[in-house]
C-alpha positions, 0 to 999 in steps of 0.5 A, a space after each residue: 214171972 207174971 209180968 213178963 208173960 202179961 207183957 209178952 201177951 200184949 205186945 204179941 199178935 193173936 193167932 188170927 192176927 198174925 195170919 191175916 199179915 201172914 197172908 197179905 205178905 204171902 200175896 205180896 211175894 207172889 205179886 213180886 215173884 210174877 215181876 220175877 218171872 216176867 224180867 226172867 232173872 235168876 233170883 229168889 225171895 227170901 223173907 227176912 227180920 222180926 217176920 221170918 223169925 218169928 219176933 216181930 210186935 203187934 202194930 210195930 213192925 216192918 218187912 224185910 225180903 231180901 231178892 237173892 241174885 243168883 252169884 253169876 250177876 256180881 258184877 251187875 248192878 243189883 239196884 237197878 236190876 231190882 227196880 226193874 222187878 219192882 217197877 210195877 210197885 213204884 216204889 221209893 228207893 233208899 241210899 245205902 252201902 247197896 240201894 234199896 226199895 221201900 213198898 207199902 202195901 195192904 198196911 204193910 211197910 216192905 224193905 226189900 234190899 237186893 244181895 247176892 246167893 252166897 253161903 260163904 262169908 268170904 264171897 259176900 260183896 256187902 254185908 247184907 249178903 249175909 243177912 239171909 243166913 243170919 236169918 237161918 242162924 236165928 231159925 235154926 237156934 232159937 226155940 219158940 221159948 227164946 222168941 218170947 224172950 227175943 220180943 221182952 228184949 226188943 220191947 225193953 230198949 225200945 222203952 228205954 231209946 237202945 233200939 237201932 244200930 243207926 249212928 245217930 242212936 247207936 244202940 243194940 240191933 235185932 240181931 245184936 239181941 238175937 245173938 245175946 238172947 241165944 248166948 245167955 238163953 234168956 231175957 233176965 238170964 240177959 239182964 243179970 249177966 249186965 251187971 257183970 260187964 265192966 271194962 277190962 284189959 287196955 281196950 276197956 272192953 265191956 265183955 265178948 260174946 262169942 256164941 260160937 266159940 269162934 274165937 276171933 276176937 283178937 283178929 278183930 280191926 281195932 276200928 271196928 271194937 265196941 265196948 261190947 264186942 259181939 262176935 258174929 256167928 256167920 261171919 267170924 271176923 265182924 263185930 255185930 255190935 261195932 255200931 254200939 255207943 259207950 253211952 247206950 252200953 252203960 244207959 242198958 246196964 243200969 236200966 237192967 239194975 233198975 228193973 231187976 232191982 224193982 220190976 215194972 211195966 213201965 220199963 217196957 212201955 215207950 214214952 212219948 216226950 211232950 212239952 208237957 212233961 219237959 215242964 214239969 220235970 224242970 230244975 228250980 231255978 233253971 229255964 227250959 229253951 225248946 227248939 223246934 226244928 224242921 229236919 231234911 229230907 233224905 235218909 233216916 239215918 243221915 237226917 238222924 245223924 245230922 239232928 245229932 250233930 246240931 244238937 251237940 253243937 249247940 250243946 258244946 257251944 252252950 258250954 264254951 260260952 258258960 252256960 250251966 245246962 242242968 240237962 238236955 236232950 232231943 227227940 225226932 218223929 222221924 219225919 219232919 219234926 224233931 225238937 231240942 231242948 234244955 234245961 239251963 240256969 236262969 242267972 243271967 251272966 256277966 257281962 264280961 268273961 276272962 280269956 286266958 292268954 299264954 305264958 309270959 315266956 312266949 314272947 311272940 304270942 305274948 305280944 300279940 295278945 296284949 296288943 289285942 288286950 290293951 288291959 292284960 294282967 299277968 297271974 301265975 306267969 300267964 297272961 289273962 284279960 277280960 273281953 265282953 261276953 258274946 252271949 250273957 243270955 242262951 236264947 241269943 246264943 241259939 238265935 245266932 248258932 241256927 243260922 251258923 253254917 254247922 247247924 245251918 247245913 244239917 237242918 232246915 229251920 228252928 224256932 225258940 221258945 223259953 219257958 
């Protein structure tokens, strides 16, 4: 298809780009492999993600490299050995299942994560132990052709918000794409096969793919399933794909249906949420309520995580108290700023709501209740009273639930406006 091989062009780094970054990355592993030398461990340097593989975009990637601690130093702390290496580069360490570092150098972002040599699943201490040998499954697996296809999938979610496995996105990961591409050999070979996935069985799972016929997918934890399980093809009993949401699942699916069905550019091309846009996209007869939030310091996917959280809060609070939301939503520079917005019917509400009570029959709460509510009325056998309305309008709602403790704790300061 024409337009997959024009977008594959554009979004690829020509020859002569791609090796000015070979080469600046090639100088950085030397610069680490001298630390090496000098602290005297035994360690190697592998490169590791989209740049090992060959799939990463053009001014739109990080590089991974992962420093392998030879298997005798498993009961050292590989963090601290790591930032002795790395000291030189004063670099910004990062909280994890296993602390890792953050570099930039030459215009280039480093993640450099310390794990473990090891080429059985069975010895690795942390997941990430097994990366290096995802990376030479992907190697060993993927021709050149499926690389192309590989950076029309990452481009295609990406688009769309399915990209990362964070919590606060949960969404299909690199290697998640990298497993599906191998499996069904292809971009719209990828898409196609969507349209078959439903849910199935008491589980209600989408679909398995077991690329190498493992065979493990009964033997999975329950609490690891996802609604599609992607069996791991280093490590047999791990779902790949455990940190996909339903919601993304399904958002993938019809996406794929949309394209398919009319192919577009647009399906592949990010677009930037301003307010601009939320303006014109406004139901009639509906008001847009703009928060502009200050986000935490700290971790992405914590930070993320917790501007997930408040947003759904509000969200749920907004219904609890009877406001109609035609439709909301959140978006984040994952930096400082991050804005939510929605889009709620204009009516102002009454100024009284009816509380339901219990039934009549149970006497205690029965009781209570109407010594609450001096003017309760009995209906079907329940008791029932109307109250005054906390919030007739949203903006006094979200005014009161930022500064609530929930909110409060998970970010950093809100500003209103109403449009």
């Amino acid at each position: 298809m024409k337009l997959l091989n024009d977008i594959i062009k554009k979004n690829l780094p020509t020859k002569q780009e791609q090796k000015k970054i070979q080469v600046k990355i090639d100088e950085f592993l030397d610069k680490i492999q001298l630390e090496i030398f000098k602290n005297e461990f035994k360690v190697e340097i592998v490169l590791g993600g989209s740049a090992a593989k060959g799939t990463f975009l053009k001014n739109d990637f990080d590089v991974d490299i992962f420093v392998r601690f030879d298997y005798g130093y498993k009961e050292e702390d590989l963090s601290k050995m790591l930032a002795k290496i790395l000291k030189i580069f004063k670099p910004s360490l990062v909280h994890g299942s296993r602390d890792y570092f953050q570099v930039k150098n030459k215009g280039i972002h480093y993640e450099i994560i310390p794990v473990l040599k090891v080429e059985d699943p069975k010895k690795a201490l942390n997941v990430t132990d097994m990366s290096p040998l995802h990376v030479q499954w992907v190697q060993k697996n993927m021709s050149a052709k499926l690389r192309k296809e590989v950076i029309l999938a990452k481009l295609f979610c990406k688009a769309n918000n399915l990209y990362g496995a964070e919590s606060y996105i949960r969404g299909f990961s690199g290697h998640v794409l990298d497993v599906l591409i191998v499996y069904y050999g292809g971009f719209l070979k990828l898409l196609k096969a969507s349209q078959k996935w439903s849910p199935k069985g008491k589980l209600n799972l989408y679909g398995i793919i077991d690329v190498q016929k493992h065979g493990t997918a009964k033997k999975l934890n329950l609490s690891k399933l996802s609604p599609l399980v992607v069996i791991d093809p280093i490590q047999p009993n791990r779902n790949a794909a455990a940190a996909l949401g339903k919601d993304k699942l399904e958002l993938f699916i019809e996406k794929s249906k949309d394209f398919l069905k009319k192919p577009s550019q647009k399906y592949f091309v990010k677009k930037k949420l301003t307010l601009t846009k939320l303006k014109k996209l406004k139901p009639k007869d509906s008001k847009l309520f703009v928060l502009n939030v200050m986000a935490l310091t700290g971790k992405e996917d914590i930070v993320g995580a917790k501007l997930l959280k408040s947003h759904m809060h509000l969200l749920k609070q907004l219904d609890i108290h009877n406001f109609i939301v035609y439709n909301s939503g959140w978006a984040w520079d994952k930096s400082k700023k991050a804005m939510f917005w929605f889009f709620i019917d204009q009516d102002l509400l009454n100024k009284e709501t009816l509380r339901t009570g219990p039934p009549v029959k149970a006497k205690n709460p029965a009781k209570s209740f109407k010594a609450k509510h001096k003017k309760a009325f009995v209906e079907d056998a329940r008791l029932y009273a109307y109250v005054k309305r906390m919030f007739r309008t949203p903006d006094k709602l979200f005014n009161f639930f930022v500064k609530e403790t929930y909110v409060k704790g998970k970010i950093k300061s809100a500003k209103l406006k109403v449009y």
